[in-house]
MARBA-3410 file (N, C-alpha, C, O; in Angstrom, 1 decimal):
143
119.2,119.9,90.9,118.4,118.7,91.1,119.3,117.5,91.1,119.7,117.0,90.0 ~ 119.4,117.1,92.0,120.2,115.4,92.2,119.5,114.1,91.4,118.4,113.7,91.7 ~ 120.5,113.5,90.4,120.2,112.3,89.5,119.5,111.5,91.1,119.7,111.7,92.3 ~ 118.6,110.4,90.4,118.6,109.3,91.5,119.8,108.6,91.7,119.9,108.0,92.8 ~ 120.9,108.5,90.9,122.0,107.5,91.1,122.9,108.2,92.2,123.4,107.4,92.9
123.2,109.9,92.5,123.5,110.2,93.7,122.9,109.8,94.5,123.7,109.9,95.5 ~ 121.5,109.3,95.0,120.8,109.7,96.2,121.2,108.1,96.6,122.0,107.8,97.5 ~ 120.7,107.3,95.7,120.1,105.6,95.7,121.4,104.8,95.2,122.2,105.2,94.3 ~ 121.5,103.3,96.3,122.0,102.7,94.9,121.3,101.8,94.4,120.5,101.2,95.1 ~ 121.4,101.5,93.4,120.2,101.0,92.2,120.4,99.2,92.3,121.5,98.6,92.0
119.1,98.4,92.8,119.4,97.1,92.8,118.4,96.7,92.0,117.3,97.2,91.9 ~ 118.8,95.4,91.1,117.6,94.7,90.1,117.3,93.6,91.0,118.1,92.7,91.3 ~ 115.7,93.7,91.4,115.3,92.5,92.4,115.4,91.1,91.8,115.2,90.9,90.6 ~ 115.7,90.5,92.5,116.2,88.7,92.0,115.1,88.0,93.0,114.8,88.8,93.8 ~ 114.6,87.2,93.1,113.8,86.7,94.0,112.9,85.3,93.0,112.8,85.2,91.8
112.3,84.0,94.0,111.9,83.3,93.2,110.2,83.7,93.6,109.8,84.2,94.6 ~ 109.6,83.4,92.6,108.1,83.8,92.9,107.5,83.4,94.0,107.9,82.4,94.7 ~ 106.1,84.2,94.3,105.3,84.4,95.6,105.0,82.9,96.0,105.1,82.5,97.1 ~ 104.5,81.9,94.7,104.1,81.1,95.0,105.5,79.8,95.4,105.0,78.7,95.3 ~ 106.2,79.8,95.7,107.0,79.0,95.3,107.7,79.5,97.2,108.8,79.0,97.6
107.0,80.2,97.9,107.6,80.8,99.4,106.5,80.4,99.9,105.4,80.2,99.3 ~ 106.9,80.2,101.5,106.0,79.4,102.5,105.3,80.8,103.3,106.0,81.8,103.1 ~ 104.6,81.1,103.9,104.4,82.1,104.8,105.5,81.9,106.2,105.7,81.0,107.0 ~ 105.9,83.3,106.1,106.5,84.1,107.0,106.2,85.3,107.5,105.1,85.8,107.8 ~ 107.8,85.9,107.7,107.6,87.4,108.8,108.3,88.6,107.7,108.6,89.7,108.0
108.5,87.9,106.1,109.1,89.3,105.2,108.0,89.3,104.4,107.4,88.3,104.0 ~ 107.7,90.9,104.0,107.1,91.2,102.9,107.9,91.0,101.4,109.0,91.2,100.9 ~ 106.7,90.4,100.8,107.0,90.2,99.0,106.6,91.0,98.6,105.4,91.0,98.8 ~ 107.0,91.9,97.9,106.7,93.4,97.4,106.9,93.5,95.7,108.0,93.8,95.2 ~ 105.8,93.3,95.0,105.7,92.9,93.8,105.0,94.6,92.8,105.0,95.7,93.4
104.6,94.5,91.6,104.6,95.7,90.8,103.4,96.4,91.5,102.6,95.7,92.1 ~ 103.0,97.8,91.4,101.7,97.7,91.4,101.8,99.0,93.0,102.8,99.3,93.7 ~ 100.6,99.6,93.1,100.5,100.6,94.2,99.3,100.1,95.1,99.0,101.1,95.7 ~ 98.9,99.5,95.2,97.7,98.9,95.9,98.7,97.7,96.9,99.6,96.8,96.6 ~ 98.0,98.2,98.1,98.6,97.4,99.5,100.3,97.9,99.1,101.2,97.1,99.4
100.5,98.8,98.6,102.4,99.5,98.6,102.9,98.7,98.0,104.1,98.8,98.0 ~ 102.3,97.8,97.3,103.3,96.8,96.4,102.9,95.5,97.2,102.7,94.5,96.5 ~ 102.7,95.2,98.5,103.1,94.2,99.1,101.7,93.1,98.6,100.6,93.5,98.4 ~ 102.1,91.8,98.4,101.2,91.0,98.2,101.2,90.0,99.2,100.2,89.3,98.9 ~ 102.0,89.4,100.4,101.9,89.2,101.0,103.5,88.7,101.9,104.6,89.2,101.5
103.4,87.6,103.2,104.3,87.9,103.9,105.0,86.2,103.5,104.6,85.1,103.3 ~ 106.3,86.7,103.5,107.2,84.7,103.0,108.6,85.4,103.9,109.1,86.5,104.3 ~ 108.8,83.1,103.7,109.8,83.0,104.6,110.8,83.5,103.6,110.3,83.7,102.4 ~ 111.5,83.7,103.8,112.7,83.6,102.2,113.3,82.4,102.0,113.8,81.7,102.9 ~ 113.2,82.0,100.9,114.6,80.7,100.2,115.7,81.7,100.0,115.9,82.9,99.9
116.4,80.4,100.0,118.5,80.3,99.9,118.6,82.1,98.8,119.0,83.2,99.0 ~ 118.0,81.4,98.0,118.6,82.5,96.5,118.2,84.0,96.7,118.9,84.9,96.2 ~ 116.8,84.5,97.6,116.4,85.4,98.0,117.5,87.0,98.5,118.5,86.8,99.3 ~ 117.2,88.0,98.1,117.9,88.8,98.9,116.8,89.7,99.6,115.8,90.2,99.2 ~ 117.4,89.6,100.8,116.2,90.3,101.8,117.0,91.6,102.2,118.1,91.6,102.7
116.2,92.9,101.8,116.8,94.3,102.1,116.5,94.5,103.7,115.7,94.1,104.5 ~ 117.4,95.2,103.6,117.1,95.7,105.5,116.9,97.0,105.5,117.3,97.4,106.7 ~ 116.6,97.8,104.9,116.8,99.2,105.0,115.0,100.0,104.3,114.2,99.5,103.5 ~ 115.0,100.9,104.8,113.9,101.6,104.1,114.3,102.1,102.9,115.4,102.5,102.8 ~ 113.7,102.2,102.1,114.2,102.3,100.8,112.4,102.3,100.2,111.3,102.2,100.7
112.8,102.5,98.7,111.8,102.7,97.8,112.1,101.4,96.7,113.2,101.1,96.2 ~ 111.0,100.9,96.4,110.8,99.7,94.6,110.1,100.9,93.9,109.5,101.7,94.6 ~ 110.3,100.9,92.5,109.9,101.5,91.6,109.7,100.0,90.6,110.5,99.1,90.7 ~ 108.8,99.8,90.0,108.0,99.0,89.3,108.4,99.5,87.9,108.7,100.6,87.6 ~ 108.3,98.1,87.0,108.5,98.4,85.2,107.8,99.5,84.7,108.3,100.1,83.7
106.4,99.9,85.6,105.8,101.5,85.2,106.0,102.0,85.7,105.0,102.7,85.8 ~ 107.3,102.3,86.9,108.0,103.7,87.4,106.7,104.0,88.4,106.3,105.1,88.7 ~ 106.2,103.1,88.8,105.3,103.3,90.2,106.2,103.2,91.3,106.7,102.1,91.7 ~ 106.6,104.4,92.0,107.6,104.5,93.3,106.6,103.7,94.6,105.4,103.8,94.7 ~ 107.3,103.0,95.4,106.4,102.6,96.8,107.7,103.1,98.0,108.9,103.1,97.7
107.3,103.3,99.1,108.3,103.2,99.9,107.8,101.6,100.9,106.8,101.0,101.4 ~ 109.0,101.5,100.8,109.3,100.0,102.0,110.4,100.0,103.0,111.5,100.5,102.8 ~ 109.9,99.2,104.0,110.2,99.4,105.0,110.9,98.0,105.4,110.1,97.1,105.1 ~ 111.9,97.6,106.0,112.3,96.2,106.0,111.8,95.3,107.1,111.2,95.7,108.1 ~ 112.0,94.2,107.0,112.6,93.8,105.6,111.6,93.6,104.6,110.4,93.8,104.8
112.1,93.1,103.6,111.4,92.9,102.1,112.2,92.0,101.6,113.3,91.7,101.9 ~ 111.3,91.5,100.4,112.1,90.6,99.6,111.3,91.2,98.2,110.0,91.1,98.2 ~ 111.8,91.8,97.0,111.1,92.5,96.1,111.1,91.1,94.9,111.9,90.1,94.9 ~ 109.9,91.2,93.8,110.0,90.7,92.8,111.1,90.5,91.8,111.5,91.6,91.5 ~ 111.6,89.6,91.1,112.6,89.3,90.4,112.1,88.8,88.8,112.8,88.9,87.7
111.1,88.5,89.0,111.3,87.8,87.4,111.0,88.2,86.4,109.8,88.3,86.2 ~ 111.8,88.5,85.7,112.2,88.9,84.3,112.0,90.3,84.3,112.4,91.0,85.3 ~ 111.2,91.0,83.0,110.9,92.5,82.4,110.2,92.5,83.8,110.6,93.3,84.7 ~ 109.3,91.9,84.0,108.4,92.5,85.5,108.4,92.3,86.9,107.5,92.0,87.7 ~ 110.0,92.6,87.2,111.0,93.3,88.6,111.0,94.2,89.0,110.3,94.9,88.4
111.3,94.5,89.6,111.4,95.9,90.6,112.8,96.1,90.5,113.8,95.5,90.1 ~ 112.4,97.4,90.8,113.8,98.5,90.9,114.0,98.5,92.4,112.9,98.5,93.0 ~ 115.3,98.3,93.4,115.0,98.9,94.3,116.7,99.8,94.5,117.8,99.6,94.1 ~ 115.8,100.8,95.5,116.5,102.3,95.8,116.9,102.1,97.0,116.1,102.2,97.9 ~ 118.3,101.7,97.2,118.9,101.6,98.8,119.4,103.0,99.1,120.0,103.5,98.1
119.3,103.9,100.1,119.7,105.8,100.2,121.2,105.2,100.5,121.5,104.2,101.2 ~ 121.9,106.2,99.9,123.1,106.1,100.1,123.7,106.8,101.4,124.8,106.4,101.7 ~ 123.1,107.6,102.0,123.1,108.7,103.3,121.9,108.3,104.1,120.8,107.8,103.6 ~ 122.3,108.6,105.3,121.0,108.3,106.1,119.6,109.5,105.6,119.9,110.6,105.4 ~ 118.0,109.1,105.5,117.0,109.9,104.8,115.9,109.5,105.9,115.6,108.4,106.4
115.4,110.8,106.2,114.1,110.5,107.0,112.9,109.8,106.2,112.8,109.9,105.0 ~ 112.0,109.2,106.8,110.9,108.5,105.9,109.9,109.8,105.0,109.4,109.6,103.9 ~ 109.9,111.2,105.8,109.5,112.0,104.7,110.1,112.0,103.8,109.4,112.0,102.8 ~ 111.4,112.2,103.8,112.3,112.4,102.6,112.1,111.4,101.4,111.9,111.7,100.2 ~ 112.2,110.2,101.9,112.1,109.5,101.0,110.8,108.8,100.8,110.7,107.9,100.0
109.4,109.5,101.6,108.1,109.6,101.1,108.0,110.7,99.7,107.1,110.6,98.9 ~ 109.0,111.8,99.7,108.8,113.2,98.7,109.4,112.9,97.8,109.0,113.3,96.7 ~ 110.6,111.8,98.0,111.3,111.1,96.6,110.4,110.4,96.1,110.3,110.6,94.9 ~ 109.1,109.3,96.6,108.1,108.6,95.5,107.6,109.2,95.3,108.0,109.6,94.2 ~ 106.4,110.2,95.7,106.1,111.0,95.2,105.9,111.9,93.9,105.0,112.2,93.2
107.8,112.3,93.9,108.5,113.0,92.8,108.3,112.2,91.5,107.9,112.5,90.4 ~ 108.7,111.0,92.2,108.9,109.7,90.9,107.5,109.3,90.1,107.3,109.1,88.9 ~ 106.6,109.2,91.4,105.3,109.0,90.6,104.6,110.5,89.8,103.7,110.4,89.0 ~ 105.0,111.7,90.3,104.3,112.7,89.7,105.0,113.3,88.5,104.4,113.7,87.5 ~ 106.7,113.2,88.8,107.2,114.0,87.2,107.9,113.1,86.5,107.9,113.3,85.3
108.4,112.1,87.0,109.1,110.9,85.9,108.2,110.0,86.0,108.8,109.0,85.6 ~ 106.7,109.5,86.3,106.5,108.0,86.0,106.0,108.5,84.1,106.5,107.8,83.2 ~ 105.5,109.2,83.9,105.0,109.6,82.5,105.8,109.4,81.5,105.5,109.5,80.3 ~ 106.9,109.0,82.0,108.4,108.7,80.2,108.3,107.1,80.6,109.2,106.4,80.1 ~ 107.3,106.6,81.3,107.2,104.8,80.9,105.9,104.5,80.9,105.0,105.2,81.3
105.8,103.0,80.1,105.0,102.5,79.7,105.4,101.1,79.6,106.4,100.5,79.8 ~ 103.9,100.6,79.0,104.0,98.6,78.5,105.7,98.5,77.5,106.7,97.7,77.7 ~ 105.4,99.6,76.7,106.3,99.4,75.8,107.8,99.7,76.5,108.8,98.9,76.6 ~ 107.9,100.9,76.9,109.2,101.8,77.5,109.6,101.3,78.5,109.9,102.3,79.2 ~ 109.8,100.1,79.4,109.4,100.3,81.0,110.9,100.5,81.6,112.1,100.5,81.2
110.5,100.6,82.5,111.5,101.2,83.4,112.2,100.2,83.9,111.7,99.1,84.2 ~ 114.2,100.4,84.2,115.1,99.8,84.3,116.0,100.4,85.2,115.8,101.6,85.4 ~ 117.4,99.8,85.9,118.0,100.3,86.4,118.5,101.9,85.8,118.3,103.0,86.2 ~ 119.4,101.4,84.6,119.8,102.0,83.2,118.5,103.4,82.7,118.7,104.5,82.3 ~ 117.4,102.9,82.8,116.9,104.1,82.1,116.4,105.1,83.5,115.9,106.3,83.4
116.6,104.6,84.4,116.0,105.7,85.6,117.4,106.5,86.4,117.3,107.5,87.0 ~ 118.5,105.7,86.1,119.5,106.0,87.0,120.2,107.5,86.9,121.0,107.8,87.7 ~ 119.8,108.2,86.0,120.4,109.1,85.9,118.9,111.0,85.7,119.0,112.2,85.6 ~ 118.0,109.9,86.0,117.0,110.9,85.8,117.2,111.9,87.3,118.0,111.5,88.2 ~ 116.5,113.0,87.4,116.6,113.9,88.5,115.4,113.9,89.3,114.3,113.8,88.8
115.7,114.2,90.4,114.7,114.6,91.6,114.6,115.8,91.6,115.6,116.3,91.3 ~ 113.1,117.1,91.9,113.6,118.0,92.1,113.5,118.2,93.3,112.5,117.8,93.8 ~ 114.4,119.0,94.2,115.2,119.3,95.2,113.9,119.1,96.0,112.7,119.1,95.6 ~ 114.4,118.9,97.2,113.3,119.1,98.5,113.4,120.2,99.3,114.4,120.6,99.8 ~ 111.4,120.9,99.4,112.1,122.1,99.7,112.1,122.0,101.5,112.0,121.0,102.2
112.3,123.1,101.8,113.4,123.7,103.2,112.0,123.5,104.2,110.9,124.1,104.3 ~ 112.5,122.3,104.9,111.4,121.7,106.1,111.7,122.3,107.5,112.6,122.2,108.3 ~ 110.5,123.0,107.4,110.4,123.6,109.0,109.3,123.7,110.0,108.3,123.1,109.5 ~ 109.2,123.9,110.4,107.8,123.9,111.3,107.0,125.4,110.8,105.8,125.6,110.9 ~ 107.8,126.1,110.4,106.6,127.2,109.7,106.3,126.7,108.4,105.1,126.5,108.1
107.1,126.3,107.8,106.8,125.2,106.1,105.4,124.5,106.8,104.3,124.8,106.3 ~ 105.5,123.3,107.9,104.4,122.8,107.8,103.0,123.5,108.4,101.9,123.1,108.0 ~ 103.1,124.2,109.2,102.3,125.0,109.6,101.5,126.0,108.6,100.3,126.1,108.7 ~ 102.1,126.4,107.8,101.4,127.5,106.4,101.2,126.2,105.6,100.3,126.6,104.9 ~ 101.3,125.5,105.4,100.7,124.4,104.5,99.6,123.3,105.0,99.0,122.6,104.2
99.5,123.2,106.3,98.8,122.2,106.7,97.1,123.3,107.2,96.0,122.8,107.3 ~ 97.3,124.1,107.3,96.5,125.0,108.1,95.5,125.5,106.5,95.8,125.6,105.3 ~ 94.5,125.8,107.0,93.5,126.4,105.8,93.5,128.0,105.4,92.8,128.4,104.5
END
């Protein structure tokens, strides 16, 4: 089973708050699984980092989202986002099966109290993805 720190590399979102951006054409992708995180669309300021890549935020409670760019993820303070840049090129399933993973077998080791950090997730494991084929989806999609 591959750590997340093989797959991803691990960024702490920096960003100035939702309110404080004009409307634009990037998503602000804040904690939370409702609307995928996104709360709505801003221009970016100067200090902003805008991801370009599909990738996953993982939230202080280890709620995985996948996103799609660009984005500008939440920054402030304990209640930031994790975000997962793939280190290798990853199909959107792939890294739809990695949130997934994240929300079904690791979101459970966080909480209000425990929450989740670069440091405490970076070394946790995926388990493997299994062997994608068209008889795989066929015997599983079929009744």
């Amino acid at each position: 089973m591959p750590a997340i720190e093989s797959l991803f590399k691990l960024h702490t979102a920096r960003s100035a708050s939702f309110e404080d951006h004009r409307p634009g054409p990037v998503a602000y992708v804040t904690n939370g699984l409702r609307d995928n995180g996104v709360l709505g669309f801003v221009a970016p300021l100067p200090g902003d980092r805008v991801f370009e890549f599909i990738g996953l935020t993982v939230s202080a409670f280890c709620e995985a989202t996948v996103q799609v760019s660009p984005f500008i993820a939440r920054g402030n303070g304990g209640s930031g986002l994790i975000v997962l840049e793939p280190k290798m090129p990853m199909t959107p399933t792939r890294i739809g099966y990695i949130a997934a993973c994240i929300n079904t077998t690791i979101q459970w080791r966080f909480s209000w109290y425990r929450q989740a950090s670069v440091e405490r997730i970076r070394r946790l494991e995926i388990p493997d993805v299994p062997a994608y084929s068209a008889k795989f989806r066929v015997q599983n999609l079929l009744p």
